[in-house]
MARFILO-187330 format. One line per 3 residues: their letters; for each residue x, y, z of C-alpha. Coordinates in steps of 0.001 Angstrom, whole numbers. Layout:
# residues N
a) X,Y,Z | ...
# end
This chain:
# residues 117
xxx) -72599,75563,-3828 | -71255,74600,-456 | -70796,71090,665
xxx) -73260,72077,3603 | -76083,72144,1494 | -76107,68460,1091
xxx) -75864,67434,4314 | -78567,66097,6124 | -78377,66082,10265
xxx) -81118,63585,10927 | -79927,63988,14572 | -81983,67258,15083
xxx) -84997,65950,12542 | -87997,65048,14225 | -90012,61087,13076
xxx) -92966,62337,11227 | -95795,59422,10370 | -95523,57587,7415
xxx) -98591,58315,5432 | -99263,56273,1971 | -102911,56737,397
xxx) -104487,53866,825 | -101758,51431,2985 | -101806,50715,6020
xxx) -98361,52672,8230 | -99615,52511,11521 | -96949,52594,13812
xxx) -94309,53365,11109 | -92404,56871,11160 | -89972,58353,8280
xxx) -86895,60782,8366 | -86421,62270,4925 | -82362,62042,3906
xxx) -82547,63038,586 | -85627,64420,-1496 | -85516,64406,-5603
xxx) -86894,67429,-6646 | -86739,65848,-10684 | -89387,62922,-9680
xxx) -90562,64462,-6472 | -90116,61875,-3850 | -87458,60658,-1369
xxx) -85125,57857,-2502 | -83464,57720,581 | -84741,57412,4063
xxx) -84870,56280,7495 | -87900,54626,8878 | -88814,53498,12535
xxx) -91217,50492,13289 | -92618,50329,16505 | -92697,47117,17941
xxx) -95754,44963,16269 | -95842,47476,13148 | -95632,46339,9509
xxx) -95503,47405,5968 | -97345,45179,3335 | -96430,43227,428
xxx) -95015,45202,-1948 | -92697,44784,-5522 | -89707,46864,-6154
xxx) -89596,47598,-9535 | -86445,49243,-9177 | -84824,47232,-6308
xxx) -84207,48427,-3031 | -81272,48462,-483 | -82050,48534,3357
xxx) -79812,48645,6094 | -80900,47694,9342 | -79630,50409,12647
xxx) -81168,49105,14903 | -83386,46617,16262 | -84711,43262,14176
xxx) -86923,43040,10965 | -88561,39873,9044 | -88653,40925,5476
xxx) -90634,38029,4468 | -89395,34763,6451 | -85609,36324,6397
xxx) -84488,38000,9893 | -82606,40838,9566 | -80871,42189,12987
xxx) -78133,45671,13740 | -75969,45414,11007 | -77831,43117,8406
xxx) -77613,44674,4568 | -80448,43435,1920 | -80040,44394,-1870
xxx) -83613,43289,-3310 | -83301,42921,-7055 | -85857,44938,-9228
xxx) -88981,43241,-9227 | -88583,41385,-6062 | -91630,41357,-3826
xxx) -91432,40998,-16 | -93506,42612,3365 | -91189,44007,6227
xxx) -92690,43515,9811 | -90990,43974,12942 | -92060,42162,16955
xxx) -89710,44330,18576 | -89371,47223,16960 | -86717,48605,14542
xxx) -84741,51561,12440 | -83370,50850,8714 | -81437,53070,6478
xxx) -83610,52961,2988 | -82729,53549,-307 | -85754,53411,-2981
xxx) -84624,54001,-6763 | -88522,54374,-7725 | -91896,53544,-5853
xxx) -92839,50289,-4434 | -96067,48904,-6054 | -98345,46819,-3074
xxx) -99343,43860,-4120 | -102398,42253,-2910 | -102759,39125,-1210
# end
């Protein structure tokens, strides 16, 4: 198989909504990188927050890495700004929320669970 077929151009991809059952995206858009056929989801990912827009508390049972492109994010009380890495352990819990707006590189080993207030 040619190396082509795993390349990705998110360049020419278009922001589609984020859309969880049940959890509230509003204002947050995702660009698929790579999709796991095995489990069926998308480990890795780009999302956009809109300025104002938030994603609820939440536990990664798996951990998480997140890169931020551009922009500023509060995952929980820590600010992350352009250039900021966060590895979050498995079974850390946090919420990501954004005042100006913002674009991080994702990488999701298994579903988040939210966790209610």
């Amino acid at each position: 198989m040619s190396i082509n077929n795993y390349i990705t151009e998110s360049g020419k991809e278009a922001w589609k909504p984020l859309i969880e059952a049940g959890v509230e995206t509003r204002g947050i858009f995702i660009k698929v990188l790579h999709f796991d056929k095995e489990t069926q989801r998308a480990p890795t990912f780009l999302l956009k927050f809109e300025a104002g827009a938030s994603y609820p508390y939440h536990n990664h049972p798996a951990g998480e890495e997140a890169f931020v492109l551009e922009g500023e994010a509060y995952f929980n009380e820590a600010k992350l700004t352009k250039g900021d890495y966060l590895y979050t352990p498995p079974g850390s819990k946090h919420g990501v929320k954004t005042e100006v707006g913002c674009v991080i590189f994702f990488r999701v080993p298994e579903e988040v669970e939210i966790v209610a207030p």
